[in-house]
C-alpha positions as a Python dict, from the first residue, in 0.01 Angstrom:
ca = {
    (1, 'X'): (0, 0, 0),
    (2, 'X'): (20, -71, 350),
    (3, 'X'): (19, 245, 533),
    (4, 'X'): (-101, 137, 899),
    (5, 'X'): (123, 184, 1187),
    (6, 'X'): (-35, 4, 1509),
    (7, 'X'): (-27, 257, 1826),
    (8, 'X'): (-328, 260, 2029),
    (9, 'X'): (-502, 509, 2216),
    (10, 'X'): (-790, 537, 2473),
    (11, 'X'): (-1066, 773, 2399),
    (12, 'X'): (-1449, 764, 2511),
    (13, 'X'): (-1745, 772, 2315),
    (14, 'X'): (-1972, 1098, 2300),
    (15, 'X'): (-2192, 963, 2567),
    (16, 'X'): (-1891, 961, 2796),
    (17, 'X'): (-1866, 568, 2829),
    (18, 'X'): (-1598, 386, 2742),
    (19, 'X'): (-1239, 389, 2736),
    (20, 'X'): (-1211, 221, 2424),
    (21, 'X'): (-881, 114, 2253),
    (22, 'X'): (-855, 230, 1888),
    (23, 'X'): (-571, 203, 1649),
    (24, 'X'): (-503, 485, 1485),
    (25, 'X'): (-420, 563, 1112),
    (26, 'X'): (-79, 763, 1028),
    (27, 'X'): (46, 862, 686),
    (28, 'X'): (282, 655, 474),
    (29, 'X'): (634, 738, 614),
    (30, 'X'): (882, 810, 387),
    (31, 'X'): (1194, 606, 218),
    (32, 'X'): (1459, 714, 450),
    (33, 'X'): (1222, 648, 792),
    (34, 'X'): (1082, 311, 642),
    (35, 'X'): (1487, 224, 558),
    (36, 'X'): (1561, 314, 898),
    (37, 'X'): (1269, 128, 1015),
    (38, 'X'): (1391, -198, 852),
    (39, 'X'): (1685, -210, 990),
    (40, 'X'): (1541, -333, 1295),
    (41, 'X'): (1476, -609, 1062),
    (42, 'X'): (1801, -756, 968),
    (43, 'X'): (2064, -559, 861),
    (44, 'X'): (2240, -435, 617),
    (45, 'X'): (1830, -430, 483),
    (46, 'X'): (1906, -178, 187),
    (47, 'X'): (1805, -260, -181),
    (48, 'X'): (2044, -494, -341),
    (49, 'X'): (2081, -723, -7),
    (50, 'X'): (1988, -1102, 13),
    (51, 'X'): (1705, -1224, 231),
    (52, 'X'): (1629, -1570, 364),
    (53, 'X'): (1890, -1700, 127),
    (54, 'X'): (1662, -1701, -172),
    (55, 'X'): (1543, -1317, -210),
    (56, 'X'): (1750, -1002, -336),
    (57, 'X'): (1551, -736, -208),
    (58, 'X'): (1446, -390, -392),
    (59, 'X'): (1230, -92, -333),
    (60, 'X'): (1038, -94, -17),
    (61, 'X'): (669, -73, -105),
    (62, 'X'): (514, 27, 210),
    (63, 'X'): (518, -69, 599),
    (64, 'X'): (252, -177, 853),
    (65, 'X'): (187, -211, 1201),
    (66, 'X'): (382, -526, 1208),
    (67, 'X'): (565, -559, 872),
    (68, 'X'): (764, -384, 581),
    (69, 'X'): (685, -497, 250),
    (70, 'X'): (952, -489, 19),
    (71, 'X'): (985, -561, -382),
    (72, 'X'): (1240, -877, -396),
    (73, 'X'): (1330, -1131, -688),
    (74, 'X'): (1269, -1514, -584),
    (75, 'X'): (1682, -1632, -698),
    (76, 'X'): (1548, -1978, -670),
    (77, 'X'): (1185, -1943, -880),
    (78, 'X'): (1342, -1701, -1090),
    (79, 'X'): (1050, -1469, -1031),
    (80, 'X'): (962, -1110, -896),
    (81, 'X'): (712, -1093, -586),
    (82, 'X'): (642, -879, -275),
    (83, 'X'): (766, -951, 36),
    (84, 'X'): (660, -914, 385),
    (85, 'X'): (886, -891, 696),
    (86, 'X'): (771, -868, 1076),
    (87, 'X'): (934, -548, 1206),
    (88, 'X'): (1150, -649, 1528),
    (89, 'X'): (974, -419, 1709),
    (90, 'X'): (665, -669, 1685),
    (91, 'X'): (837, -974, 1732),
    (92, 'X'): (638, -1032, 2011),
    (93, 'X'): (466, -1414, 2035),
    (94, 'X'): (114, -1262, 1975),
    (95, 'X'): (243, -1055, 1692),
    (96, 'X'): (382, -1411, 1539),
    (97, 'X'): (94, -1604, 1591),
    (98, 'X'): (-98, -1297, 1400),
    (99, 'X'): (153, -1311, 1125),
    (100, 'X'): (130, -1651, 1072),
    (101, 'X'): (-253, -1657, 1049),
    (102, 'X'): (-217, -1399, 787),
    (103, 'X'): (23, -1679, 636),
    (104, 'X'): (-287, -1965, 708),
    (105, 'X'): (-520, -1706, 599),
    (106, 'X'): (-407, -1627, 240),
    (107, 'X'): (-318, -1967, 112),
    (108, 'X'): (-666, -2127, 214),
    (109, 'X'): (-840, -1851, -7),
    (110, 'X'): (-761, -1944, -358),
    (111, 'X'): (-975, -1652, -600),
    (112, 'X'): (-813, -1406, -810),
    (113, 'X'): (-987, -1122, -641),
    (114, 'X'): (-710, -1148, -309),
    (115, 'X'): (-379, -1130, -361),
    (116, 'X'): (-170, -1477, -369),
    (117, 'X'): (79, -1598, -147),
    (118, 'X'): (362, -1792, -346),
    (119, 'X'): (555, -1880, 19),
    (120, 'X'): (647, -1809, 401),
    (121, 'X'): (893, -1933, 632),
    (122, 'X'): (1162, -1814, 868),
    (123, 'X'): (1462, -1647, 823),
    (124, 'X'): (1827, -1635, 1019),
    (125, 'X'): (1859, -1798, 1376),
    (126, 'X'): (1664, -1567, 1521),
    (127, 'X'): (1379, -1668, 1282),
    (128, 'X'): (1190, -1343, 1114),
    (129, 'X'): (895, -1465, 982),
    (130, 'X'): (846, -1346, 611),
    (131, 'X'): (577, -1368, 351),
    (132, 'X'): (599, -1354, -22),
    (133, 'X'): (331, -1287, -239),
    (134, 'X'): (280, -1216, -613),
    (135, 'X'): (398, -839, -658),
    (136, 'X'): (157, -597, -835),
    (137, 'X'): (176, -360, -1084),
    (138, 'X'): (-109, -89, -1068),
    (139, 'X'): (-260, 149, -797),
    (140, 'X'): (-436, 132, -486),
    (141, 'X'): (-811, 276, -498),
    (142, 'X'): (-682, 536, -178),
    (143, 'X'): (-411, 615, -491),
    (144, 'X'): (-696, 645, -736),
    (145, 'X'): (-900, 854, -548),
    (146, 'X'): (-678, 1153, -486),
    (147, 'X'): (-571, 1122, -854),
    (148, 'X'): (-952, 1119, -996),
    (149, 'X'): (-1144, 1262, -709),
    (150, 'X'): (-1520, 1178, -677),
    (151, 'X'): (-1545, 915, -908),
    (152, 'X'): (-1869, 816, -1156),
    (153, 'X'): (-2081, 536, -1015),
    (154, 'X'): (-2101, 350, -1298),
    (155, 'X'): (-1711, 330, -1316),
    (156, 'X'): (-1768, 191, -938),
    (157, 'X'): (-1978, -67, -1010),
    (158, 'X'): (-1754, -340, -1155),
    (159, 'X'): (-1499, -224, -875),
    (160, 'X'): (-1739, -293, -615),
    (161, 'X'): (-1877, -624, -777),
    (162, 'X'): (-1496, -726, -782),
    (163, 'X'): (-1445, -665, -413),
    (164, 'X'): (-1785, -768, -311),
    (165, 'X'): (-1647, -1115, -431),
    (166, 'X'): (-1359, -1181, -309),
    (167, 'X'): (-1512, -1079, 7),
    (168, 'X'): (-1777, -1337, -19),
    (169, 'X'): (-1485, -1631, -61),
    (170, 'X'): (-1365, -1502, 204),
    (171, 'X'): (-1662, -1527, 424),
    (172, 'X'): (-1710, -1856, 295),
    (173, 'X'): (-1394, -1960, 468),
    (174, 'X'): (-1511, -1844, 798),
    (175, 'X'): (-1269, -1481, 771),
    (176, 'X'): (-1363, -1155, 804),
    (177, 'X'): (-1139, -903, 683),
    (178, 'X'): (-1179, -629, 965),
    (179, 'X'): (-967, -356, 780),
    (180, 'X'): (-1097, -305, 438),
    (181, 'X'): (-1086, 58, 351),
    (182, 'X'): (-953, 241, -16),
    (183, 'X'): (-539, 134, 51),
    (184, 'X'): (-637, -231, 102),
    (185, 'X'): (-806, -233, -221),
    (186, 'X'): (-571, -279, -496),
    (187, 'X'): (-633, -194, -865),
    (188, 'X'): (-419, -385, -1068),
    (189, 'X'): (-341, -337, -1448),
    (190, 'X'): (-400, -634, -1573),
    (191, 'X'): (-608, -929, -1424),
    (192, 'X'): (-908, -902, -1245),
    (193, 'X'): (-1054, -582, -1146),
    (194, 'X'): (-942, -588, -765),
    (195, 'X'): (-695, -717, -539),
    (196, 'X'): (-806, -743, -155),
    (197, 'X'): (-466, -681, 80),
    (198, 'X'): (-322, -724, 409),
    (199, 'X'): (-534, -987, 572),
    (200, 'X'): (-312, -927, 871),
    (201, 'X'): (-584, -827, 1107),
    (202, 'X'): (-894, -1044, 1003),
    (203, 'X'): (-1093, -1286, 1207),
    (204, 'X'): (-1109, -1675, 1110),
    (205, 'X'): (-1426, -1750, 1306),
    (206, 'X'): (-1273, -2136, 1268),
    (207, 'X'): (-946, -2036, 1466),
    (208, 'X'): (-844, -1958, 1781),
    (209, 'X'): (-848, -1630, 1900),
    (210, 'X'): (-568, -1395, 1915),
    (211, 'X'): (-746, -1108, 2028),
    (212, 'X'): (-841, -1025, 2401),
    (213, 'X'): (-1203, -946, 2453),
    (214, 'X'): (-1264, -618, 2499),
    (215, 'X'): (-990, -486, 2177),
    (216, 'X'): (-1051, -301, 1877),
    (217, 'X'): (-902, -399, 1599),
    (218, 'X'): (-889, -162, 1261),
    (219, 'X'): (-871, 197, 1112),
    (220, 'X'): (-1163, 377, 1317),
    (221, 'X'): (-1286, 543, 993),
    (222, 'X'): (-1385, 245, 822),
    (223, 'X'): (-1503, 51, 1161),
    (224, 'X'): (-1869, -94, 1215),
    (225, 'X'): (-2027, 21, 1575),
    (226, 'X'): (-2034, -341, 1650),
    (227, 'X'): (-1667, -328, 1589),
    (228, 'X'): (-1566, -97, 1829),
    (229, 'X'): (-1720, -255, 2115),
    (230, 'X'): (-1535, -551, 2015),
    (231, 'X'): (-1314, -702, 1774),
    (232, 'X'): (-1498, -1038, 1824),
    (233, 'X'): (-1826, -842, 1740),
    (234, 'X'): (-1652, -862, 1389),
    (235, 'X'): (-1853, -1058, 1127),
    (236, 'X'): (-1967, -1021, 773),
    (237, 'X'): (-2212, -718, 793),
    (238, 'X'): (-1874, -525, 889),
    (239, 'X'): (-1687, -583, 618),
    (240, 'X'): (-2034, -507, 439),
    (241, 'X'): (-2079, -198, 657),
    (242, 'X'): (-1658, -88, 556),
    (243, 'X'): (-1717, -156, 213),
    (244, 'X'): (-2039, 104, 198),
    (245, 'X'): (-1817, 366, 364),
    (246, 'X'): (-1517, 337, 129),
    (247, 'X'): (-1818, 358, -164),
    (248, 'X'): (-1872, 673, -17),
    (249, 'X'): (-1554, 817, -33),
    (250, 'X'): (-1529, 727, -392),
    (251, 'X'): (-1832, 893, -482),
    (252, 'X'): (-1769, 1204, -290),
    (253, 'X'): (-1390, 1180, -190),
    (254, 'X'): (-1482, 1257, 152),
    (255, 'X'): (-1517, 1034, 476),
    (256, 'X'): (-1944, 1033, 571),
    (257, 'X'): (-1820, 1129, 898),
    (258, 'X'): (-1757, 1464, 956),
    (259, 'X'): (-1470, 1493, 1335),
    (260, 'X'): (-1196, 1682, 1374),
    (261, 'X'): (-1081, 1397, 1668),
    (262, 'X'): (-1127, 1026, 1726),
    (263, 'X'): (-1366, 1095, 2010),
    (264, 'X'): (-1565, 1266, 1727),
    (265, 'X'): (-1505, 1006, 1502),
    (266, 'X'): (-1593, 752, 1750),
    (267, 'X'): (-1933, 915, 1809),
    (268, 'X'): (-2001, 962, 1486),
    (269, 'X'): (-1980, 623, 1403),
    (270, 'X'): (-2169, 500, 1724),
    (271, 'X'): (-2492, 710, 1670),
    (272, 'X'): (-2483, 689, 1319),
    (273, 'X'): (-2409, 1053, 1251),
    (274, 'X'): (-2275, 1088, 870),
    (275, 'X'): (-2344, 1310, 639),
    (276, 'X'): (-2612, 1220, 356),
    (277, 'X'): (-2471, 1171, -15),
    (278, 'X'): (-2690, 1448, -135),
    (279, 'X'): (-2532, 1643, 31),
    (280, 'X'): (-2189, 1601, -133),
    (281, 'X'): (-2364, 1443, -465),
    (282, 'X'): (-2654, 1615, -575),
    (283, 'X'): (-2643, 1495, -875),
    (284, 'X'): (-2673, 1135, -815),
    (285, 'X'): (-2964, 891, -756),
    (286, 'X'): (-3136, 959, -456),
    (287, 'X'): (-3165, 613, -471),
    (288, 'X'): (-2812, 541, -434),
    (289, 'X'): (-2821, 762, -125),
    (290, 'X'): (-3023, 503, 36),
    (291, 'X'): (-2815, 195, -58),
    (292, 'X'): (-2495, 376, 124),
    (293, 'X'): (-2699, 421, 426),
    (294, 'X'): (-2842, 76, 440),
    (295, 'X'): (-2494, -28, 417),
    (296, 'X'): (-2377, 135, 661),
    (297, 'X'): (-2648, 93, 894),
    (298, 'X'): (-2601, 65, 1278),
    (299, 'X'): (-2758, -218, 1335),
    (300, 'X'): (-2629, -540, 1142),
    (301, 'X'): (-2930, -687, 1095),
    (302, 'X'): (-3042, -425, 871),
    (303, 'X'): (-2758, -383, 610),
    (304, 'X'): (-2728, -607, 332),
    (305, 'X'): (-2727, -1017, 380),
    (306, 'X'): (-2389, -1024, 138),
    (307, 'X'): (-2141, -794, -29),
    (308, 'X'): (-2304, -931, -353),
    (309, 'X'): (-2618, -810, -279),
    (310, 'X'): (-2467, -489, -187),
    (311, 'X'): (-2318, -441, -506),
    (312, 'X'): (-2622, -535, -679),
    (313, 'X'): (-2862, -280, -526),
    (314, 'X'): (-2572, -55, -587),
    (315, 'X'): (-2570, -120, -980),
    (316, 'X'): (-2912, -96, -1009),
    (317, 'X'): (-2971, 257, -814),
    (318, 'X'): (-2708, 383, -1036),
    (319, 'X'): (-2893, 270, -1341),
    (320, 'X'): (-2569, 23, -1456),
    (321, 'X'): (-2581, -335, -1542),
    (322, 'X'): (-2223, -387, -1527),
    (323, 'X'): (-2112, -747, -1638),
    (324, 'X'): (-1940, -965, -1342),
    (325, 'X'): (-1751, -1242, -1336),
    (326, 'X'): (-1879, -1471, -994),
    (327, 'X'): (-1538, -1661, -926),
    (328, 'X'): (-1588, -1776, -550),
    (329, 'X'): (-1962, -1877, -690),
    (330, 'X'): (-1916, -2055, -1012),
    (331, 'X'): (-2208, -2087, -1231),
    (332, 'X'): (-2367, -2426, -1221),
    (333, 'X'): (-2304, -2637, -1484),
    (334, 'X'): (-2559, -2685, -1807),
    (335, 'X'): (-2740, -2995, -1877),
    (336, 'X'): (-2599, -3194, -2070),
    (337, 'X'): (-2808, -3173, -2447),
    (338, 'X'): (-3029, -3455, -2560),
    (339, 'X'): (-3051, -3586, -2935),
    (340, 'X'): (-3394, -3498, -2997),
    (341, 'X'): (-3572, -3832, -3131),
    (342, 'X'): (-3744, -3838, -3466),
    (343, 'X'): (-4074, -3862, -3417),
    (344, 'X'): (-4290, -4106, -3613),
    (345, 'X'): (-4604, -4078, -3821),
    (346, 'X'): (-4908, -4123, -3590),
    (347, 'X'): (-5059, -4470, -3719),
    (348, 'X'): (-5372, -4437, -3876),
    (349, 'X'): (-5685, -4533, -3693),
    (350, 'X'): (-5871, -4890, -3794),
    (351, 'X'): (-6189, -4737, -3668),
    (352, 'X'): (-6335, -4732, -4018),
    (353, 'X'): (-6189, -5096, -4118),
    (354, 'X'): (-6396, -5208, -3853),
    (355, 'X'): (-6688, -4976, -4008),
    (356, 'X'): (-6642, -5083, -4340),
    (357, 'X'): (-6657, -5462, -4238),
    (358, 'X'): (-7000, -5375, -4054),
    (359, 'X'): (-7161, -5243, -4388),
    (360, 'X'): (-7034, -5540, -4570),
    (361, 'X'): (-7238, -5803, -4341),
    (362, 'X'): (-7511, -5585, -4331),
    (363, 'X'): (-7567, -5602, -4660),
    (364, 'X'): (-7471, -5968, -4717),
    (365, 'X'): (-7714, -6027, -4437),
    (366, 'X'): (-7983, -5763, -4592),
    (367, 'X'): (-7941, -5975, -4978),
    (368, 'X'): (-7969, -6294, -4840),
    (369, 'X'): (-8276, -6226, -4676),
    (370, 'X'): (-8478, -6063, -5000),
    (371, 'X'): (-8335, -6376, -5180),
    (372, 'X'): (-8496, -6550, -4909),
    (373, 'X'): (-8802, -6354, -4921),
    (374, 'X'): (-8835, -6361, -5325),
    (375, 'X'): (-8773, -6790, -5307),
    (376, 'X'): (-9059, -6840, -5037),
    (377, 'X'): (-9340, -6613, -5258),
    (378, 'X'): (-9274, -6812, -5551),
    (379, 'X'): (-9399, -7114, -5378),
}
């Protein structure tokens, strides 16, 4: 699940500019290293060992470029749940302050597309800041994808309108994800369709920031050009512009960028080099071609306004119409229903009373005036 270890390096673009910072993306290490890893931690940090005075810890689930995740039972909620550690090697105060807006981050985001945080605090004297959020059974889509291969866009769809989302509560809370690629999506197996992870390097555009100008921030594969030239360059369209490349992968199980280095890679992604879905896909849309590169086009302005409408032009170049559930955007509510009233009979006009009263005087009038007539000629 969280497979990132932080170590940056300096590489320039293919025009020769630069350096640039990038952090680089290394394989998930296994038990034995992440054991010996923890026990920089706290130790003894083994499975079976209390935690904060509330957790007994289990399996490790993955480690980061700041923190281990481990499986742990809650002794005091009586309840299992994932738990995240700073590593002492980043016990630094900038690595805290970025651990703890992770903390912020999560519990002002309440949809059931991004996974939940239950609590955080400190632990011992020396005060390890931990996290513990609601542990989930199921996959990741990086998991997914190397079990399936390419995968069948209209399987994608409700995937992508999941993640789309969540991403838009997100953004609606001013925070911008800045590392969403396939091992930060999570499939669950039951519940919604996704789980968004590891919002331990986004962007709250309402927060201070922890990031000098000038640093780049994220796994280079998945990272917008605005993105590398800064990690304050971060907003929206690169999550939107992340989310089109890891649609890509599904589809093909290939990165769009084809680099055998991260200078490559970096100039790849800064002239917009990638390699066309037809290419890979033949037998797809061509259509569908064109929503992946609008998505992932190098200027901002020209990719989609939301992930919503991403996934929408998505569904509909695949020829899907995939129901989805809008939970950060809830439906507005119905009118309320009004008792129709009975209608009553139209009255009846009194246009031919009137008439009728007319011909009466007129011929009252008319008799009178031949008994009139016949009374004079008499005479």
């Amino acid at each position: 699940m969280y497979s990132r270890r932080a170590v940056v390096t300096r590489v320039e673009d293919e025009n020769g500019e630069g350096p640039v910072a990038l952090e680089e993306e290394f394989p998930m290490a296994s038990e034995d290293e992440f054991l010996e890893d923890a026990t920089d931690v706290i130790s003894p940090f083994s499975p079976g060992s209390f935690f904060a005075d509330r957790f007994r810890l289990g399996a490790p689930l993955g480690t980061g470029g700041m923190g281990a995740v481990f499986k742990a039972e809650d002794l005091m909620d009586q309840r299992p749940v994932a738990i995240k550690i700073l590593l002492k090697g980043a016990q630094d105060e900038h690595a805290r302050q970025r651990f703890e807006r992770e903390s912020e981050i999560l519990a002002s985001i309440d949809h059931p597309g991004i996974v939940s945080i239950l609590r955080h605090g400190y632990a011992t004297q020396r005060r390890i800041p931990w996290l513990a959020m609601e542990l989930l059974e199921g996959e990741t889509l990086r998991e997914r994808i190397e079990r399936v291969g390419p995968m069948d866009p209209s399987r994608l769809a409700s995937l992508l309108f999941g993640a789309a989302d969540a991403l838009e509560a997100a953004h609606a809370q001013g925070v911008i994800h800045r590392d969403l690629k396939p091992d930060n999506i999570f499939l669950p197996e039951k519940g919604p369709a996704v789980k968004i992870l590891d919002f331990g390097l986004s962007l709250s555009l309402t927060s201070k920031k922890l990031t000098a100008t000038g640093t780049v921030i994220g796994t280079p594969r998945y990272m917008a050009p605005e993105q590398i030239a800064s990690a304050h360059n971060s907003g929206a369209p690169a999550d939107i512009y992340a989310l089109a490349v890891v649609m890509y992968e599904c589809l093909t199980g290939e990165s769009p960028f084809a680099a055998s280095d991260q200078g490559q890679l970096l100039g790849a992604i800064l002239t917009g080099r990638r390699s066309p879905l037809a290419n890979k896909r033949p037998d797809l849309p061509a259509e569908l071609g064109d929503v992946l590169e609008r998505g992932m086009a190098k200027d901002p302005d020209e990719r989609f306004a939301t992930p919503t409408e991403f996934a929408e032009a998505f569904a509909e170049a695949a020829g899907v119409r995939p129901s989805h559930p809008r939970f950060s955007h809830p439906m507005p509510e119905p009118a309320p229903i009004r008792k129709a009233r009975r209608k009553r009979p139209p009255k009846k006009p009194e246009t031919w009373k009137w008439i009728g009263l007319a011909v009466v005087g007129l011929i009252a009038a008319a008799a009178s005036a031949v008994i009139t007539y016949m009374l004079i000629t008499r005479r």
